[in-house]
C-alpha positions as CSV (number, residue, x, y, z in Angstrom):
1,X,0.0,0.0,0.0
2,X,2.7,2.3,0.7
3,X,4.3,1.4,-2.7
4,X,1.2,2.6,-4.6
5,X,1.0,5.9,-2.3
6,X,4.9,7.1,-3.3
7,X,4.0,6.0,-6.6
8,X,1.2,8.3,-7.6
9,X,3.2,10.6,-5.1
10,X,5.9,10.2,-8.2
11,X,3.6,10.5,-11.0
12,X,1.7,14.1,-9.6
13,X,5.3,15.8,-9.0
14,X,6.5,14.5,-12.9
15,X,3.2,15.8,-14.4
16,X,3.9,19.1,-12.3
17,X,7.6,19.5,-13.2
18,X,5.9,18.9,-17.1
19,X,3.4,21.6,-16.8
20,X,5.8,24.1,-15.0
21,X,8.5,23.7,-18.3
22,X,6.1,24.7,-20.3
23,X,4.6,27.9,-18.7
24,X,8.0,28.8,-18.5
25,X,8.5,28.3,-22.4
26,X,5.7,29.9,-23.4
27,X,6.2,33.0,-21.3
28,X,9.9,33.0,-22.6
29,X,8.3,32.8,-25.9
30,X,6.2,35.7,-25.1
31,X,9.3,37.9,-23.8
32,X,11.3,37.3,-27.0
33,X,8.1,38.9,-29.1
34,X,8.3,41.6,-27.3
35,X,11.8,42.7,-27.6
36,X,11.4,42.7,-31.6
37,X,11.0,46.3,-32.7
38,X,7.9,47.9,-35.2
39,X,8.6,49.8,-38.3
40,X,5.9,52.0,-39.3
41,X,4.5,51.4,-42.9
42,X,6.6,54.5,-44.2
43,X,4.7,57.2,-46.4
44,X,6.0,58.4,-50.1
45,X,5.5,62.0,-51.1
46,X,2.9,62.0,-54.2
47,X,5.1,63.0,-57.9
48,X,4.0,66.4,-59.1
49,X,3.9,66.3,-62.5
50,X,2.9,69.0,-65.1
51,X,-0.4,68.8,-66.5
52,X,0.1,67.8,-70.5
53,X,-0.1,70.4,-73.0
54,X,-2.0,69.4,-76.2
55,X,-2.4,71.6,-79.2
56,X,-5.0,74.1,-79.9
57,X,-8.3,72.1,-81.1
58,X,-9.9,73.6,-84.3
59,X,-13.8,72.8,-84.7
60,X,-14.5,72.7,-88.5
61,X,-17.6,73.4,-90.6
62,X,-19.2,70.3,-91.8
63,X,-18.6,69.8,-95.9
64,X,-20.6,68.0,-98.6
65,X,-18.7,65.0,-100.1
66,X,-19.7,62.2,-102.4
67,X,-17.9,58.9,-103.5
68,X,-19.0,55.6,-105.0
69,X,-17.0,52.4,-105.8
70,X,-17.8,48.9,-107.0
71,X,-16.2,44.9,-107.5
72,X,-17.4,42.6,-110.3
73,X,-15.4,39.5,-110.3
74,X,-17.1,36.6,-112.3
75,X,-14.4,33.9,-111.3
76,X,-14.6,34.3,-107.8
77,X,-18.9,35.3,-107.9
78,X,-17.9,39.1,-106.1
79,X,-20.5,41.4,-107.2
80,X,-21.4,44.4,-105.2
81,X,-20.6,48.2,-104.2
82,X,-21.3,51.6,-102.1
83,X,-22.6,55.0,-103.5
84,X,-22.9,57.6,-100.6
85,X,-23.7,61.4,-100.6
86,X,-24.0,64.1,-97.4
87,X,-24.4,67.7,-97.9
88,X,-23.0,68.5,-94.7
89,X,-26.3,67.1,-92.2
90,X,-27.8,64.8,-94.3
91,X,-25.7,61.4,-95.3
92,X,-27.5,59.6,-97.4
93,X,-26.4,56.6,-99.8
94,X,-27.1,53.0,-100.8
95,X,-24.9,49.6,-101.1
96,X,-25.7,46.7,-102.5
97,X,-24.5,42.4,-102.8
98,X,-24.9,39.5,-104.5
99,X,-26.3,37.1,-102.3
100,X,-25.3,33.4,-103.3
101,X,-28.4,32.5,-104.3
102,X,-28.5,34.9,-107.0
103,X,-30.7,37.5,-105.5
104,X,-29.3,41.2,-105.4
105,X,-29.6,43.1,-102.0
106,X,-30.0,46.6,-102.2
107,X,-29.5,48.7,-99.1
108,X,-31.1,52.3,-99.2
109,X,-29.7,54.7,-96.2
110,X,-30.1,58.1,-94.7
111,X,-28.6,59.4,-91.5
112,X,-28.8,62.6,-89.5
113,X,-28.3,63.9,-86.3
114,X,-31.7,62.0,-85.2
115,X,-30.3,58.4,-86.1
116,X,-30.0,55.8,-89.2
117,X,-32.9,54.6,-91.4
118,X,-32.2,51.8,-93.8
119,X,-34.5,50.5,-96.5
120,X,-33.4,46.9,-97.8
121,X,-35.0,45.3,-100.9
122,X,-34.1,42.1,-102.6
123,X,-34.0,41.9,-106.6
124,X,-34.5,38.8,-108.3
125,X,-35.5,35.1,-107.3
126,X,-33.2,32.6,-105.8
127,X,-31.7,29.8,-107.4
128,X,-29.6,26.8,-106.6
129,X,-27.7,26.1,-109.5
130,X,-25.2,23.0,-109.2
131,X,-21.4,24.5,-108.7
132,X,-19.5,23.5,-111.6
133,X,-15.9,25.3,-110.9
134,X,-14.4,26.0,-114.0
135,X,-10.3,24.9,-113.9
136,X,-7.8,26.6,-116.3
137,X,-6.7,24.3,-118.9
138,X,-3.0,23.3,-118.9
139,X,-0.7,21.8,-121.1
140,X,0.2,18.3,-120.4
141,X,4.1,18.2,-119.9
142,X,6.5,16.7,-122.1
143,X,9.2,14.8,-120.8
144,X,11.7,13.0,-122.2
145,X,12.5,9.4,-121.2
146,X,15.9,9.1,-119.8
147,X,18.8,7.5,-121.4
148,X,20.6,5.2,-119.3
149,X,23.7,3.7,-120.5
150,X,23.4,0.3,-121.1
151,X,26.4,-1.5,-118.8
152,X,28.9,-3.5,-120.3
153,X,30.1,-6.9,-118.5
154,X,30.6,-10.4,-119.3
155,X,28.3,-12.5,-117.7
156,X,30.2,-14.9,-115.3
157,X,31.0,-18.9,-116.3
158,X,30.8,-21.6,-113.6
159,X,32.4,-24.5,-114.6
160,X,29.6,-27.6,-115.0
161,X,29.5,-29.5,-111.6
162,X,30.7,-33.9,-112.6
163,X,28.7,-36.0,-109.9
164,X,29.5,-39.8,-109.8
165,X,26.2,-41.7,-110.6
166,X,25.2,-43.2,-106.8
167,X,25.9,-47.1,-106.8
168,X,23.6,-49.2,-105.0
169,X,24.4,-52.7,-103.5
170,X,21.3,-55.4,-105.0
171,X,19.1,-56.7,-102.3
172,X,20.1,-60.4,-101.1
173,X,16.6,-61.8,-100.7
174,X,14.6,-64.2,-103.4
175,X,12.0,-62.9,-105.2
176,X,8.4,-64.0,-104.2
177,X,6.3,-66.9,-105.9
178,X,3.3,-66.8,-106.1
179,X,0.7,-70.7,-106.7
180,X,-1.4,-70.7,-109.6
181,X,-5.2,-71.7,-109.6
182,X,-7.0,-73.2,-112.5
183,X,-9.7,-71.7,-113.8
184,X,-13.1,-72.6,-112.8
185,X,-15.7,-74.5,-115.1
186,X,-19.4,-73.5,-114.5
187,X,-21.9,-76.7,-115.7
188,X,-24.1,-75.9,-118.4
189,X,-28.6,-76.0,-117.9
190,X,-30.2,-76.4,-120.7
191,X,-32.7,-73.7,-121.9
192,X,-36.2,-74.5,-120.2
193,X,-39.2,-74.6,-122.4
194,X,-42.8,-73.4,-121.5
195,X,-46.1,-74.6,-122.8
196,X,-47.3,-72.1,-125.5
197,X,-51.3,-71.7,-124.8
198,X,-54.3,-70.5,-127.4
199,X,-54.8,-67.1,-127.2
200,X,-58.4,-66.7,-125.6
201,X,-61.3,-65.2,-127.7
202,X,-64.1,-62.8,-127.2
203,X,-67.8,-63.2,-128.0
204,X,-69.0,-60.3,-130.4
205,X,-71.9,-58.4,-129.1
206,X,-73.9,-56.5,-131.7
207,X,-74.1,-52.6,-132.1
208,X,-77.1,-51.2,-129.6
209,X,-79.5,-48.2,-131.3
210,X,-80.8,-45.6,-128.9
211,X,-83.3,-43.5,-129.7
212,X,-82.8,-39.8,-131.3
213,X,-83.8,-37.6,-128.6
214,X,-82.0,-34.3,-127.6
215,X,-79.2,-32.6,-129.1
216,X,-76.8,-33.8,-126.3
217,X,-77.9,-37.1,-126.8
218,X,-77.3,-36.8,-130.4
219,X,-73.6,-35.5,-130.0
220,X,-72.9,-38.5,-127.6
221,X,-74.3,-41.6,-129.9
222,X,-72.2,-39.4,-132.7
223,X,-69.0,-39.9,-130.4
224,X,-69.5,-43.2,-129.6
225,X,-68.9,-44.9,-132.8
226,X,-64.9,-42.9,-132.8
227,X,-64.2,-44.9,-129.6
228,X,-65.7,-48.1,-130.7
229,X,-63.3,-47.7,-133.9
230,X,-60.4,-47.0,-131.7
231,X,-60.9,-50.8,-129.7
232,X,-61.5,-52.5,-132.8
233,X,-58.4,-50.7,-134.1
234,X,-56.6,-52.3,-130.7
235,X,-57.9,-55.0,-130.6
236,X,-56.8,-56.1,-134.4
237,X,-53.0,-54.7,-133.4
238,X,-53.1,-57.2,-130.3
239,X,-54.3,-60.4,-132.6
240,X,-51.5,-59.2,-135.2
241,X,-48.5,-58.6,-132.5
242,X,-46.7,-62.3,-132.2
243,X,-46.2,-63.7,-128.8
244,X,-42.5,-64.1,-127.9
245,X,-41.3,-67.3,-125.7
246,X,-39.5,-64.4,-123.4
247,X,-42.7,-62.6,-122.9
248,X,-44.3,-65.8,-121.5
249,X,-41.4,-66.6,-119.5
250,X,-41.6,-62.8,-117.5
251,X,-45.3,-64.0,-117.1
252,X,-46.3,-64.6,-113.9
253,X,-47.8,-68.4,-113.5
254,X,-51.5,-68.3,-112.7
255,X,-52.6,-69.1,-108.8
256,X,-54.8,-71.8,-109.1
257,X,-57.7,-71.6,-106.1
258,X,-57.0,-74.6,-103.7
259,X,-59.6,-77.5,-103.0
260,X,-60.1,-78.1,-99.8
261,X,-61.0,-82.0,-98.9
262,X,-62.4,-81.5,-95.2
263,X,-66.1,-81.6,-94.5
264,X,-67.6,-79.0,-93.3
């Protein structure tokens, strides 16, 4: 317990010896800024100088006058100019431009001690014409090719390279037999033969008559004779056309229906 005592005892008289070094500096501080001495802003005398003397001014009448001028350039599309006139009070004039869309503006003017009063008109409609600058035409220059001399050397020789043929030792092994086969022999069927059958005929059924009734009936019984003509015509090319053995051999045979033996 008495440790901690003369411990904090310790710690209070350090953080007063602290606190006492720097009153100290700061009043030592305070000494030094007083010691250092003040210099008045100082104060300049103002120059006298002479006041300037300019020449005697001369107020003149007012005169009349007139002038004019103008530009016309057609290559570079300049076209305009100033005419202007003043007896003395009055100015009066006009000027006028070539706008670029053709029009002409024409500027009327008069001026006087009240102010300016300008009158502007337009001459003309405007157009839009496609620009189609027009190049001077130039001579296309000559020139003459250039003569080079032609060089003179030999063209160089190299001697023709002599190679030895390669030699090649022969292969040592013997040279592959191969067994022969006979040829084969196929055996030979005789060509089979079909039963040639009667070519079936057809009972001929005569020509019916209908009676004449309408004109559409009429036009049909006409007609019906044509196709008639055209089987008959069919059928005698079938009866002339001979039946080949190959054509009966493609045939298909002819399912016969079964019998069957059971009761029923």
């Amino acid at each position: 317990m008495f440790a901690i005592v003369l411990k904090l005892r310790t710690s209070e008289k350090s953080s007063l010896a602290k606190m006492k070094i720097a009153i100290i500096a700061a009043l030592v501080v305070v000494a030094l800024a007083s010691e250092k001495p003040y210099y008045p802003k100082p104060t300049y005398p103002a120059p006298a100088y002479p006041p300037p003397a300019y020449g005697k001014s001369y107020d003149y009448a007012p005169m009349p006058y007139s002038f004019d001028w103008a530009v016309l350039d057609q290559a570079s599309y300049n076209d305009f100019g100033q005419k202007e006139t003043s007896d003395g009070k009055l100015v009066s004039g006009t000027y006028y431009v070539v706008l670029p869309d053709g029009r002409r503006q024409v500027v009327t003017y008069k001026a006087d001690d009240y102010g300016y009063v300008a009158d502007v008109k337009y001459e003309g409609e405007a157009t839009y014409p496609e620009y189609k600058p027009a190049y001077p035409a130039y001579p296309k220059p000559a020139y003459a090719p250039p003569a080079y001399p032609k060089p003179t050397y030999s063209a160089p020789a190299y001697p023709k390279p002599t190679y030895a043929p390669p030699a090649y030792p022969k292969a040592s092994y013997p040279e592959p037999s191969y067994p022969s086969y006979p040829r084969p022999s196929y055996p030979a069927y005789p060509r089979p033969a079909y039963p040639s059958y009667p070519r079936p005929s057809y009972p001929s059924y005569p020509k019916p008559s209908y009676p004449v009734s309408t004109t559409t009936e009429v036009v049909t019984e006409t007609a019906a004779p044509v196709v008639k003509e055209a089987e008959v015509a069919v059928e005698a090319v079938a009866v002339t056309e001979p039946v080949s053995e190959t054509a009966v051999a493609a045939a298909e045979p002819i399912a016969e229906p079964e019998t069957s033996t059971d009761a029923v």
